[in-house]
Z-matrix of the N, CA and C atoms (Angstrom, degrees):
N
C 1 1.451
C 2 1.526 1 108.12
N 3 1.044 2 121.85 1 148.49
C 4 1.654 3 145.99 2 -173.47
C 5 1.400 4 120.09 3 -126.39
N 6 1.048 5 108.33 4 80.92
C 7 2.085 6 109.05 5 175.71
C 8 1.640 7 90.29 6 -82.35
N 9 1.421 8 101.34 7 155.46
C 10 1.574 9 129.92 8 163.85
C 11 1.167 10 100.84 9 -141.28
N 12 1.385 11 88.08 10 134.63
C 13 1.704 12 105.14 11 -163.16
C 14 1.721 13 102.49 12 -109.66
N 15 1.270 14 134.70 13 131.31
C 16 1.406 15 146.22 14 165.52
C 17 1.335 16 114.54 15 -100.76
N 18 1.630 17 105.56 16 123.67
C 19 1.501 18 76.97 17 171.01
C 20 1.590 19 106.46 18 -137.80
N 21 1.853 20 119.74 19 35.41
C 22 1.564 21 132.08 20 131.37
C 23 1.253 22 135.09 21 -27.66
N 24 1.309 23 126.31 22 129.79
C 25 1.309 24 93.11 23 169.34
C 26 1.971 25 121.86 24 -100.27
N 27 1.896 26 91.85 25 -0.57
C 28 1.458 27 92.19 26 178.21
C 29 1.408 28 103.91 27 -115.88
N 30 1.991 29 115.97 28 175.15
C 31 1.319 30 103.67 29 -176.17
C 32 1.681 31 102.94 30 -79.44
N 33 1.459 32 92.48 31 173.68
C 34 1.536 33 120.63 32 166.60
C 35 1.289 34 130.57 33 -156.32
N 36 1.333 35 99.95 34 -139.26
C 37 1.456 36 118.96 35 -176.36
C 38 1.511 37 110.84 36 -81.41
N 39 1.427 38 109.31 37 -39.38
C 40 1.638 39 136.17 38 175.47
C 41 1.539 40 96.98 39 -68.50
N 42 1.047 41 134.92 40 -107.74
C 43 1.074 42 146.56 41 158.50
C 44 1.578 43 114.17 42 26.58
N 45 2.079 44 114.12 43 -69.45
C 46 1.365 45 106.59 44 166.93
C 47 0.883 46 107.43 45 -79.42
N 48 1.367 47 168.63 46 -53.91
C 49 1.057 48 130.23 47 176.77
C 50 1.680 49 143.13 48 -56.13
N 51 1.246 50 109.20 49 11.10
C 52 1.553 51 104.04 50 178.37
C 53 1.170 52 89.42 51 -98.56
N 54 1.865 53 142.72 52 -31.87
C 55 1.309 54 139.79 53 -156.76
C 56 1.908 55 93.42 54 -86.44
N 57 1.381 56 119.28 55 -19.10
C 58 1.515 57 130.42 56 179.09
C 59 1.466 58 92.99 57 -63.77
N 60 1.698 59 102.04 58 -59.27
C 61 1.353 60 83.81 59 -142.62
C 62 1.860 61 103.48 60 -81.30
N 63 1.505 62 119.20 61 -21.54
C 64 1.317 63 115.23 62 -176.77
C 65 1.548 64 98.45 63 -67.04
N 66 1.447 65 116.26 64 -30.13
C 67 2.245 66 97.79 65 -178.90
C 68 2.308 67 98.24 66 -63.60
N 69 1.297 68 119.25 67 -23.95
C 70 1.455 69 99.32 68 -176.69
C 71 1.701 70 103.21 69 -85.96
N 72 1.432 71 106.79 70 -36.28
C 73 1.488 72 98.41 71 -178.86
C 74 1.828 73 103.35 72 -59.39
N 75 1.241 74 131.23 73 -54.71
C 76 1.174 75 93.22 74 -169.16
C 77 1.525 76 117.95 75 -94.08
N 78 1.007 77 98.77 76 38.32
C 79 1.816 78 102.68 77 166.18
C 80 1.842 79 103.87 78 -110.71
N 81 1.092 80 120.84 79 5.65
C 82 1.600 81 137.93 80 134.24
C 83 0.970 82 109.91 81 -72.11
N 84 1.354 83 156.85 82 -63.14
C 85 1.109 84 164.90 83 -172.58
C 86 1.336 85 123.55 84 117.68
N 87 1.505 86 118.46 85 54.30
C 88 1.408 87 119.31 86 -165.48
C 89 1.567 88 87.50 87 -145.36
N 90 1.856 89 87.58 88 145.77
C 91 1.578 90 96.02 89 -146.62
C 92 1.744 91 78.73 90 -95.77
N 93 1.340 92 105.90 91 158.81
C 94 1.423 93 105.09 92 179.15
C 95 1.525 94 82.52 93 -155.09
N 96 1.556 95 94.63 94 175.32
C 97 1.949 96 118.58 95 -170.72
C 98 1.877 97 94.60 96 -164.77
N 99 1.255 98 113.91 97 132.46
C 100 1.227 99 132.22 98 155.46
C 101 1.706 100 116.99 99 -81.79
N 102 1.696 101 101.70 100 107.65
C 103 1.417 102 105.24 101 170.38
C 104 1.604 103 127.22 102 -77.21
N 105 1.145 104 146.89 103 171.11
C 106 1.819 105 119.36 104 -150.07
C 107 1.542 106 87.79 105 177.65
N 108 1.616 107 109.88 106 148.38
C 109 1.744 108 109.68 107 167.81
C 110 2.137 109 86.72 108 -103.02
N 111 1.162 110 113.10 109 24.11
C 112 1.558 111 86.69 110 179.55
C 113 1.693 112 120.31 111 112.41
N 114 1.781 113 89.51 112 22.53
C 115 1.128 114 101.67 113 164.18
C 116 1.630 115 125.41 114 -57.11
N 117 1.403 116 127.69 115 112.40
C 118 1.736 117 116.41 116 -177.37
C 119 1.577 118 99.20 117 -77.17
N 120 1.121 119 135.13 118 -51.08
C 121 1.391 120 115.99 119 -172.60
C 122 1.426 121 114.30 120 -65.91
N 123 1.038 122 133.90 121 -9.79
C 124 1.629 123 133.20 122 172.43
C 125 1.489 124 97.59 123 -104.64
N 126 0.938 125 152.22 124 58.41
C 127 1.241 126 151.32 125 -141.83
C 128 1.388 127 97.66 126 -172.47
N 129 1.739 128 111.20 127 -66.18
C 130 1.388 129 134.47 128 174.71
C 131 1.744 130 119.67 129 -65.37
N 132 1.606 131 89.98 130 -32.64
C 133 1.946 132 96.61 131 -178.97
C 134 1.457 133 96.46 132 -73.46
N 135 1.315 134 104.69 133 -52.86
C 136 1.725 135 96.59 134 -177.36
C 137 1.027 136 144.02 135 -43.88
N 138 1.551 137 92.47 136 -39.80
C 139 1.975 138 103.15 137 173.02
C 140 1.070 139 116.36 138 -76.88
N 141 1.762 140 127.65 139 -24.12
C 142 0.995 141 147.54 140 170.74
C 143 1.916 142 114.69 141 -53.32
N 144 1.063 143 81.10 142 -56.52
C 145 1.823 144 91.81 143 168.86
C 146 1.612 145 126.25 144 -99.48
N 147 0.940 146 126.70 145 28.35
C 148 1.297 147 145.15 146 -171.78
C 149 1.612 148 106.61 147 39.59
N 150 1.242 149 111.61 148 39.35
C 151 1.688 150 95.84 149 164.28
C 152 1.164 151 132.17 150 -111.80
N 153 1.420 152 138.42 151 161.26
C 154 1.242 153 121.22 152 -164.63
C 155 1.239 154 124.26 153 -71.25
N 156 1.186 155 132.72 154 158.09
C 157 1.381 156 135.84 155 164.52
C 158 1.433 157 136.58 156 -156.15
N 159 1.669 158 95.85 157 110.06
C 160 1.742 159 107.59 158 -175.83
C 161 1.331 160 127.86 159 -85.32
N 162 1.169 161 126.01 160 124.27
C 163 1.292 162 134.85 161 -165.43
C 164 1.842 163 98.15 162 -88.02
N 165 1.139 164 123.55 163 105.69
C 166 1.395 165 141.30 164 -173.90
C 167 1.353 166 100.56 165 -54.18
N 168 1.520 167 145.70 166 158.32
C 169 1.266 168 137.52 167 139.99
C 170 1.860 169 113.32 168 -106.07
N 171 1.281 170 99.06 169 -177.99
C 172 1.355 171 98.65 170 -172.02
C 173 1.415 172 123.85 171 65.24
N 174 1.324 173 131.92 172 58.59
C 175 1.347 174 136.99 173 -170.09
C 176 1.299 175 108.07 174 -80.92
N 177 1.439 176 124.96 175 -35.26
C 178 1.269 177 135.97 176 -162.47
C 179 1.216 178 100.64 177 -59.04
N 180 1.542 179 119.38 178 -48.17
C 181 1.622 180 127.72 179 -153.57
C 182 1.144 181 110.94 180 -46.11
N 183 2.165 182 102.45 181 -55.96
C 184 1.188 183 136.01 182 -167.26
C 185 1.464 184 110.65 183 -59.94
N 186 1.413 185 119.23 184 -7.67
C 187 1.692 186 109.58 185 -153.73
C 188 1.845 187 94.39 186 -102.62
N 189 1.363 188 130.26 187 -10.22
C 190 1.086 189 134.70 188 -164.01
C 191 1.991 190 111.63 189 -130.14
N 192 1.023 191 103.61 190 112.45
C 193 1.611 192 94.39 191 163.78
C 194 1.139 193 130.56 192 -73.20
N 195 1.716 194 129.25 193 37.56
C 196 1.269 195 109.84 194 134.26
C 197 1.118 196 125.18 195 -109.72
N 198 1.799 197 108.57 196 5.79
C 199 1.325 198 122.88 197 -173.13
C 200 1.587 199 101.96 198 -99.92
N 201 1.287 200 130.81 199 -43.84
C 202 1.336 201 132.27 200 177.79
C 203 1.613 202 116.57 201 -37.91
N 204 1.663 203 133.18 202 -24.21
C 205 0.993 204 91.21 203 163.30
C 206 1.317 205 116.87 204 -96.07
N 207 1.545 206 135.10 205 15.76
C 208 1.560 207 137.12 206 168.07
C 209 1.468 208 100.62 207 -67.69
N 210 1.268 209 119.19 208 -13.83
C 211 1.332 210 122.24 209 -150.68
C 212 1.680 211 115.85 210 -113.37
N 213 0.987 212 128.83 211 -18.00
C 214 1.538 213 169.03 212 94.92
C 215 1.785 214 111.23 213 1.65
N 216 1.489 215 103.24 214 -78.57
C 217 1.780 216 118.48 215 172.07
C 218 1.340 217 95.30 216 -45.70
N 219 1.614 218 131.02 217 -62.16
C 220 1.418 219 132.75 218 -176.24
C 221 1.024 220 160.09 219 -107.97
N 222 1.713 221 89.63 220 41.86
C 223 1.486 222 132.90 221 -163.42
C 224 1.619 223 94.12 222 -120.91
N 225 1.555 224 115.31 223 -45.42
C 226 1.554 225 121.76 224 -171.54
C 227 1.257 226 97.56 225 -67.99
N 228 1.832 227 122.37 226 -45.40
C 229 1.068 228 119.89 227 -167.07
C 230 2.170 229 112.94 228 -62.60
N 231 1.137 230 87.01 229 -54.84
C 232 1.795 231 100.25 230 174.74
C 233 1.137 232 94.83 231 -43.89
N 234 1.918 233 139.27 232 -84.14
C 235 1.266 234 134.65 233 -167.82
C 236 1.802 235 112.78 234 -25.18
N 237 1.463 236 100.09 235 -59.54
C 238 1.473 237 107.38 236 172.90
C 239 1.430 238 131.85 237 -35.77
N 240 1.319 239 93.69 238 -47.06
C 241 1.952 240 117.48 239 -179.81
C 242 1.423 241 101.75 240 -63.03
N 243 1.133 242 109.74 241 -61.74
C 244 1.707 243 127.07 242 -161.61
C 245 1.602 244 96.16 243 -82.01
N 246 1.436 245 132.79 244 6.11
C 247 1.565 246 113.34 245 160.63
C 248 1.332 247 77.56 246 -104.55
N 249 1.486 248 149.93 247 -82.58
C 250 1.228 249 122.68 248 -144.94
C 251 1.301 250 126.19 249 -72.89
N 252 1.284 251 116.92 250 16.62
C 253 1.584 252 116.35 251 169.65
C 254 1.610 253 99.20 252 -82.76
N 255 1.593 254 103.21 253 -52.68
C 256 1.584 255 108.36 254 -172.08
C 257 1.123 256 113.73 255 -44.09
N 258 1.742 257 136.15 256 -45.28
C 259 0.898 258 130.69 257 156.31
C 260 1.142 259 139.92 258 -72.82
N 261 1.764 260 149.74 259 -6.63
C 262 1.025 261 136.10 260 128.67
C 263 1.571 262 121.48 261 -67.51
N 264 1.599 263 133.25 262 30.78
C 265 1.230 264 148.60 263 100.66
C 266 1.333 265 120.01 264 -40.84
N 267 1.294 266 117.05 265 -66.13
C 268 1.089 267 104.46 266 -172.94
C 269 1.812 268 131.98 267 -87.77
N 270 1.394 269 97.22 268 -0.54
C 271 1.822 270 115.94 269 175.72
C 272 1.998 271 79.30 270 -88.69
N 273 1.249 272 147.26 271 -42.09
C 274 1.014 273 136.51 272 -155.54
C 275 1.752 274 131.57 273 -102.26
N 276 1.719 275 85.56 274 -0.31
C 277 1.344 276 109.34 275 153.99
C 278 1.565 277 122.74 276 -92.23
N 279 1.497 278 111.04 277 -29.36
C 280 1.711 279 113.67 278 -174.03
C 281 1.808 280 89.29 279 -85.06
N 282 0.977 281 172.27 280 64.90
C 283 1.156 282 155.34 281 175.88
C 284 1.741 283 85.92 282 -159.54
């Protein structure tokens, strides 16, 4: 799996190309998801193209370096949460 992480809040140059490059990655077959503080135009491409897209919390942390590494500690932790939820979703849908 392949997250790309944004952390704009308007579109661009960045922006199409991560939605470029996740439509070729998963036409390889590699599952990818765009991470986001709440981007709406990547928000809209995503659903548009069926790829995933996580809306990050804690933006504030990220916007300051003395907060970024609080923000880091509880960013790894969230990623963590939100893969093993996804998957006891998905052990809790096949059953």
């Amino acid at each position: 799996k392949i997250a790309h992480f944004i952390d704009s809040p308007d579109p661009g140059g960045a922006e199409s190309i991560v939605i470029d490059l996740c439509l070729q990655q998963i036409l390889r077959g590699i599952s990818v998801e765009v991470l986001h503080f709440g981007n709406p135009w990547l928000e809209t491409k995503c659903e548009e193209h069926k790829i995933v897209s996580v809306r990050v919390p804690l933006h504030w942390l990220y916007k300051s370096i003395y907060t970024v590494p609080f923000f880091s500690i509880l960013f790894s932790a969230y990623l963590k949460w939100n893969e093993c939820h996804r998957y006891l979703d998905v052990e809790y849908a096949l059953e």
